[in-house]
N, C-alpha and C positions, 0 to 999 in steps of 0.2 A: 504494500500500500504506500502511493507514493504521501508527502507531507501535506502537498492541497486536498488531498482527499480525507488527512485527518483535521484539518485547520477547522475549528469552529462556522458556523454559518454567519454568526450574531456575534456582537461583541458587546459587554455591558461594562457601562463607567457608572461605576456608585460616585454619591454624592451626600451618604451616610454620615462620613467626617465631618463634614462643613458644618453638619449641628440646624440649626433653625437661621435661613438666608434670608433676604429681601428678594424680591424679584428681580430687582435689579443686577445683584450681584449670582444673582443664579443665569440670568442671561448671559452675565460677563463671563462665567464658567462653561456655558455651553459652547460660548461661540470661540473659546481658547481649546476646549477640547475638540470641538471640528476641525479647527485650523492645526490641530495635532495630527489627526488621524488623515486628514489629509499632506500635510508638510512633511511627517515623519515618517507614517506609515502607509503614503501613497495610493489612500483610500481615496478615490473621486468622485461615486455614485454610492446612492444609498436605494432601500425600495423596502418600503414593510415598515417603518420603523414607528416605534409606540415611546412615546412620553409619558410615565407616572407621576404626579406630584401629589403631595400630601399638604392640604392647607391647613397653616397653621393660624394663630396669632401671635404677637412679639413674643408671649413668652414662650410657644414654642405648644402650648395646647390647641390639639386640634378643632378646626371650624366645619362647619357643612356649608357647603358654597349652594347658592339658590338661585336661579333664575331670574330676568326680572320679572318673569309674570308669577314668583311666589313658589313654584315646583323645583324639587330639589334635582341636584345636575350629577351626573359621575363620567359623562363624559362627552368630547367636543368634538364634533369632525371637524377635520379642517377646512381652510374658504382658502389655503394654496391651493393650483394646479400647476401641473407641468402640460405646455400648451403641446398638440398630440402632433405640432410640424416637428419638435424637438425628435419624434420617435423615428421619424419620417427622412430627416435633412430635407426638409423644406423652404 
């Protein structure tokens, strides 16, 4: 078996350490570990990929995040696309 055939499919960055972040500074960590996984380890494309977050409040006790029409949320499809000439060279 060669080594791509044992390479993992998925790759997971915890973000366990950091403790209770801002959004802000969770942004600034996403977008240093893309720019890793691309700069270092020559990763270019992604496809599948799921974001977890857990809302907190400052002290770090969890919240239920709500809707605004009052209904509770767990989760958001995205409003990206990737436009379908990209797939195409159009």
């Amino acid at each position: 078996m060669g080594e791509e055939e044992k390479a993992p499919k998925a790759i997971t960055i915890s973000y366990k350490e950091l403790g209770t972040v801002s959004i802000d500074e969770m942004i600034h960590a996403l977008i240093e570990d893309m720019k890793a996984l691309q700069g270092i380890y020559n990763v270019q494309y992604l496809k599948g990929s799921t974001l977890t977050v857990r809302p907190t409040n400052e002290y770090g006790e969890d919240i239920r995040v709500r809707r605004p029409t009052g209904g509770p949320i767990s989760d958001i499809d995205t409003h990206h696309y990737r436009p379908a000439c990209k797939d195409y060279e159009l």
